[in-house]
N, C-alpha and C positions, 0 to 999 in steps of 0.2 A: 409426612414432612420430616419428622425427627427419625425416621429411619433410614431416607435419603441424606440426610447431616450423618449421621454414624457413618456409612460407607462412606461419603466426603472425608471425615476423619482419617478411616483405615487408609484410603486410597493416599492421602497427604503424607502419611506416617512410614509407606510404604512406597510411594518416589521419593520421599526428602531426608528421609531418615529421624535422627533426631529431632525433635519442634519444642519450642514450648508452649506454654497454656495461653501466653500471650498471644504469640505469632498462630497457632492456631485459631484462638478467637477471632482474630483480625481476616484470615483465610476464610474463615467460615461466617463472616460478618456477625457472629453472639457475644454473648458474655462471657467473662472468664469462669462465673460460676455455670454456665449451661456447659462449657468444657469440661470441667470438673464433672460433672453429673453423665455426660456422654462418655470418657474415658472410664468411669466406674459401669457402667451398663455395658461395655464390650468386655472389659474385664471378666464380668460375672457369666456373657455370654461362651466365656472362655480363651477371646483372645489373646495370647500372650505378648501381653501391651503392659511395660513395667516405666513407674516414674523413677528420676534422678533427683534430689535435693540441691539445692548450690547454684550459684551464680553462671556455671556450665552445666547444668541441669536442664529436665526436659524429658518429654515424651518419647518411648523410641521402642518399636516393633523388637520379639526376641529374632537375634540374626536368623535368615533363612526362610523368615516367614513370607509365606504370598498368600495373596485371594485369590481366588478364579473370579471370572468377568460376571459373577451374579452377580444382580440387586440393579441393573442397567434397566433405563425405565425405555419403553418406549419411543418416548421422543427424542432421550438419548441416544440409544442406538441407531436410528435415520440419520443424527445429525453426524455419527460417526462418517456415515456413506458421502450425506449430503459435501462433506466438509472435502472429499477428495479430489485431490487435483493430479488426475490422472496425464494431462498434456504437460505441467512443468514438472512433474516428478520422471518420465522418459528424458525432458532434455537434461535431468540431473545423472541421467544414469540409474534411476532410480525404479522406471516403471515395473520390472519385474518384481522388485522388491515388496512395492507396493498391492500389485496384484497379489501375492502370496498374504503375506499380510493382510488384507480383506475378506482372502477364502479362507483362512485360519480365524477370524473375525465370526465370519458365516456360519463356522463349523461351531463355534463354541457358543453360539447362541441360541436358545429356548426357541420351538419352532415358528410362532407365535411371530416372534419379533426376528426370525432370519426372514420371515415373507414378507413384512414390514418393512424392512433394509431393503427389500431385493424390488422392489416396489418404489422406492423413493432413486435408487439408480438405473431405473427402467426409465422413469420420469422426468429425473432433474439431469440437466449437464452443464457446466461451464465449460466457454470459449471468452479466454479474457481479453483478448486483441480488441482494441479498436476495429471500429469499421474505417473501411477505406485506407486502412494501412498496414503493407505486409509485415510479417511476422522476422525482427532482427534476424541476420545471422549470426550463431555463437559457436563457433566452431570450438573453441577455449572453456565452454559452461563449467563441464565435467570436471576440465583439472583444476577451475578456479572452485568448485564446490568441494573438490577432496583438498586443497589447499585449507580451506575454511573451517571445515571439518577439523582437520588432523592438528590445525594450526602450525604451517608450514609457514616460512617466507617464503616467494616469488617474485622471477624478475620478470616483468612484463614489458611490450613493446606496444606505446599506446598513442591512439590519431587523436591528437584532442583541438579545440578551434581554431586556435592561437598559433602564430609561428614562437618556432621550429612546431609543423604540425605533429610530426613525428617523435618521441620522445621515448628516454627510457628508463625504469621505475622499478626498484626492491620496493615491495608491500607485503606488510602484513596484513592480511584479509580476515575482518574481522566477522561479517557476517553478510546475504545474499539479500535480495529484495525482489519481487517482480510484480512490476508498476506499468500497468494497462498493456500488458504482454510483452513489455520489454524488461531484461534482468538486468538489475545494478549491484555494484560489488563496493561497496564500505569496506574502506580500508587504510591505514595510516601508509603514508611511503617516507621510505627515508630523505631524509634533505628538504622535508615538505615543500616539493617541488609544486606548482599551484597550475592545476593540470581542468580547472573547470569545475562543476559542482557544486554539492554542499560543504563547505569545509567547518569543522567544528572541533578545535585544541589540537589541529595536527590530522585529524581525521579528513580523508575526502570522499565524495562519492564518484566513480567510474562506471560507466556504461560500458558492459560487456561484451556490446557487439562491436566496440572500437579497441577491443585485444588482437594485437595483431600477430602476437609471440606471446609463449610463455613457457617456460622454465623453471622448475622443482626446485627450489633450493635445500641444503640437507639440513640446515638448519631450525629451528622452529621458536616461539614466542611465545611470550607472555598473556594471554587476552588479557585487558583493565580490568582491573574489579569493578565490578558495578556497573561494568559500560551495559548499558539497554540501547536494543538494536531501535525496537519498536520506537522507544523517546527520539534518537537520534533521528531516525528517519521524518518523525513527524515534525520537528524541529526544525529540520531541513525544508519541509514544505513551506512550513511558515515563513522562514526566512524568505525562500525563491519566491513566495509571491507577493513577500513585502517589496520585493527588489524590483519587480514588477511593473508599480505603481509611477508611474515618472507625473502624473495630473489628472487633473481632472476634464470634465467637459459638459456640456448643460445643452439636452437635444429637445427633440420634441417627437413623439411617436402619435403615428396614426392608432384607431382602435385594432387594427388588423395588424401595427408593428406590436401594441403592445401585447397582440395573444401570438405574435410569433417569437416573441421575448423570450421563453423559456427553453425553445428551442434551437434558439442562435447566438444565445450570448453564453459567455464565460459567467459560471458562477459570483463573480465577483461583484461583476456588473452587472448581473442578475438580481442579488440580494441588493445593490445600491441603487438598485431601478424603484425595486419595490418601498426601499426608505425614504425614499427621497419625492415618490410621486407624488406631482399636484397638477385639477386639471387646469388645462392650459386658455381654456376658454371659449375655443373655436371647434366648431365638430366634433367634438369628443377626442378630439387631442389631448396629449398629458404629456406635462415637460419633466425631465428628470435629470439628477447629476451623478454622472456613473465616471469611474478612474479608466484612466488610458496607460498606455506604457509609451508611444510618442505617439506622432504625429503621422507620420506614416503608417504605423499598425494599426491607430482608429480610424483613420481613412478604409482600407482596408476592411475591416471591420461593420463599418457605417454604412459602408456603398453596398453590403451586401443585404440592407435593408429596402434600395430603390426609394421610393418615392413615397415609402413608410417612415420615413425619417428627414429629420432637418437639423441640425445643427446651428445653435445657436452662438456658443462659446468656447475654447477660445477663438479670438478674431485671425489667428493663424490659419487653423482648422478650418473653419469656413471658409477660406480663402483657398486652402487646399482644392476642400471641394468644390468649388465652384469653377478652378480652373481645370480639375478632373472631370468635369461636368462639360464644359466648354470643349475638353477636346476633345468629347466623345461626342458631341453633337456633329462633332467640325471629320469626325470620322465615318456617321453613320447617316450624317445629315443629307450629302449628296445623291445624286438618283442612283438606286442600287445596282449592281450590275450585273448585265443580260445575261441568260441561262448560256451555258455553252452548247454548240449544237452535239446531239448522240452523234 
């Protein structure tokens, strides 16, 4: 254990440069004094790891020093493999890169644990696409990923819901996301024009496959200090599915809706199925109160449970259904009609 924390140390010491005793403790979730005691034990191993005294003070590798990839345990190295994403690193322009990088991966590893790695990508693959829906087009990926990178502005030409559908947008592109196989571009635009998304102090989110134009500008930007891509992004969820939420509604599931529950409903309504259930009293029926976004999308929603489900509130809703109901009887009720003759 404590020799897997010392290589955590080096490794930290040697992407970040400077740290101190603090911010390491905190990295390494210890004490300041197990820091203390760990930085003397590489010390004496030989490493040339020297402290700074003072309030800009700190832990800091002598310049030029590296480790090689020893000390990688096992289940480390798998996870290296496991971790690669082979299909969105090609539409970055990336996959050769990537491929090299692996086989240089491959090479520097103990034999032991190259057949270990080599074994776990025999095995495992991710395909992150949904099912049943094809994969965006992004003709634009590339130059919005070296924009990103380089920290460029760009002026973009984008389809977004709203008229003027067509719109056009300098952005600073702060960082990429790819969200059930489709890539979103975080980015502030100038004029914070309000183009769709998650928007947060100026920031919005754009979907990549509705780039229609884009253009390098020679210019380049600032990133925020502090801005974190991960927070914003999940920030942004939260939001979109508080926004969601327009009411509620109070059903009644058969035993066969309620075990097809986990696999027809949105999460949301999933989890307020389960807090909410009480039984209902009649054949093993159970009533529950799960959130709608209107009335039209739990219809929608509801009818695709058939005659596992009943609705009870709101009085709207039921009313919905039942004239959806009516005019599909009033559709399928007449006598069917004759085969046509071959």
């Amino acid at each position: 254990m404590r020799a897997s924390r010392l290589i955590s140390l080096l490794m930290l010491l040697q992407a970040r440069g400077r740290m101190t005793a603090q911010e390491l403790a905190d990295e390494l979730e210890v004490s300041i004094r197990t820091v203390y005691r760990d930085v003397e034990a590489l010390h004496s191993a030989g490493i040339p790891l020297y402290g700074d005294a003072g309030p800009s003070g700190g832990y800091r590798l002598l310049d030029g020093y590296r480790t090689r990839l020893t000390g990688l345990t096992s289940g480390e190295a798998e996870s290296l493999f496991l971790a690669g994403l082979p299909g969105p690193a090609a539409e970055l322009g990336l996959g050769s890169v990537v491929a090299a990088a692996q086989l240089k991966l491959m090479a520097a590893l103990p034999e032991e644990l190259r057949d270990r790695a080599g074994r776990i990508r025999e095995r495992f693959h991710l395909d992150a696409p949904n099912w049943y829906h094809d994969a965006d087009e992004t003709p634009h990926l590339a130059a919005v990923a070296d924009a990103v990178w380089n920290q460029r502005r760009a002026e973009v030409l984008y389809r977004r819901w709203k008229a003027p559908q067509e719109v056009t947008r300098v952005l600073e592109p702060y960082g990429l996301v790819l969200k059930a196989g489709r890539w979103y571009l975080v980015a502030r635009a100038d004029g914070g024009g309000e183009d769709g998304g998650n928007g947060q102090g100026g920031v919005r989110t754009y979907r990549v496959s509705q780039i229609l134009g884009l253009r390098m500008l020679p210019e380049s930007f600032d990133r925020p200090a502090g801005f974190d891509l991960a927070a914003y992004w999940s920030a942004g969820l939260e939001e979109f599915a508080a926004r969601l939420v327009r009411g509620e509604a109070v059903v009644r599931l058969s035993p066969s809706g309620m075990e097809r529950l986990p696999d027809m409903a949105r999460p949301a309504m999933l989890r307020a199925a389960e807090a909410t259930a009480e039984p209902d009293g009649r054949d093993g029926w159970t009533r529950v109160t799960v959130p709608i976004e209107s009335l039209p999308h739990a219809l929608g929603e509801f009818l695709r449970f058939g005659t596992d489900l009943e609705v009870l509130a709101p009085a709207e809703l039921r009313d919905l259904v039942t004239q959806t109901a009516h005019s599909l009887s009033s559709l399928y009720g007449g006598a069917p009609p004759r085969a046509m003759e071959p």
